[in-house]
Phi, psi and omega in degrees: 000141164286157178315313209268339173273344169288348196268322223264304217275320200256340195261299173336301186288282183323286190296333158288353177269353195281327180277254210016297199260348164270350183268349201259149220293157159269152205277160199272331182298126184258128169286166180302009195234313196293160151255158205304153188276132176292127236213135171292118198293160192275148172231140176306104173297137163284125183241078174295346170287347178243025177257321172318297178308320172298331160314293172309313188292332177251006160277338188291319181289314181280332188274312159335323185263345183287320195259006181254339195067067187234076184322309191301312222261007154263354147330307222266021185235350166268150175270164235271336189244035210256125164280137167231136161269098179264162188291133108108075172199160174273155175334138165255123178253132159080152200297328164330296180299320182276338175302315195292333164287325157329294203277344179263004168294312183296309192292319171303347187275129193299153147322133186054004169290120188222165187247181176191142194260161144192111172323127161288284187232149170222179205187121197174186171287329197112325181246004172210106179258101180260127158294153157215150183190187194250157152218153162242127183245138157199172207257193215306306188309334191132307194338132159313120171214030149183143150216175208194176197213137185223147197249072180255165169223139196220116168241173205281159155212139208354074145096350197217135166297143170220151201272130175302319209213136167198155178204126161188154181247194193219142179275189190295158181309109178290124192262000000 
């Protein structure tokens, strides 16, 4: 045999021990070299179905007190410093302002008329929520007679939500 086919012959046998050794599973053991596997730091989740559910409990409360002509205690879900955008109206900045938009919403409302709210959806942090939902008014028989749509953000303050923020219209007139 010649230099160039031993040579041709050796390159060959190295390159099959080298796949040889690259096809076979990797041993489970770690060398002193790999580095240790990186781990997702844990992060705390927020459990918006049951601040969605806590929501819901204080859209229930405020449609209760709404539907009773309960000025304080629907007053009392706003914070102090609560902007409201109300339908075909100018901004109400502050709670005052908004007392005052309550009590002449309520004095319009027919005899037996009542609303009901319902959170669709909410989204947030945990300690800043913006809801969005619906509403239905209807009058004394039960009939629909407006439903609608609304936005509020609502944030924890000792401890407890209050919506900062709200905007809702009325959809078109049910015929």
């Amino acid at each position: 045999m010649n230099k160039k086919n031993s040579f041709k012959l050796a390159i060959l046998g190295l390159a099959i021990s080298l796949f040889s050794i690259g096809c076979n599973s990797p041993s489970d053991k770690k060398t002193v070299n790999e580095p240790a596997a990186m781990e997702e730091p844990a992060i705390a989740k927020t459990d918006m179905v049951g601040i969605k559910d806590e929501i819901q409990v204080l859209e229930s409360a405020w449609a209760t007190a709404d539907n009773a002509r309960d000025v304080k205690t629907v007053l009392s879900f706003y914070s102090d410093d609560a902007i409201s955008l109300s339908n075909n109206g100018p901004m109400t900045i502050g709670k005052a302002a908004i007392q005052k938009e309550i009590e002449e919403d309520i004095a319009k409302k027919a005899k037996g008329e009542t609303v009901s709210y319902n959170a669709l959806e909410v989204f947030g942090d945990g300690n800043i929520v913006t809801e969005i939902g619906t509403a239905i008014a209807k009058d004394a028989s039960g009939k629909v007679i407006r439903t609608g749509k609304y936005m509020a953000i609502w944030e924890k303050r000792n401890g407890k939500f209050r919506c900062i923020r709200d905007i809702y219209n009325s959809d078109a007139k049910v015929k």
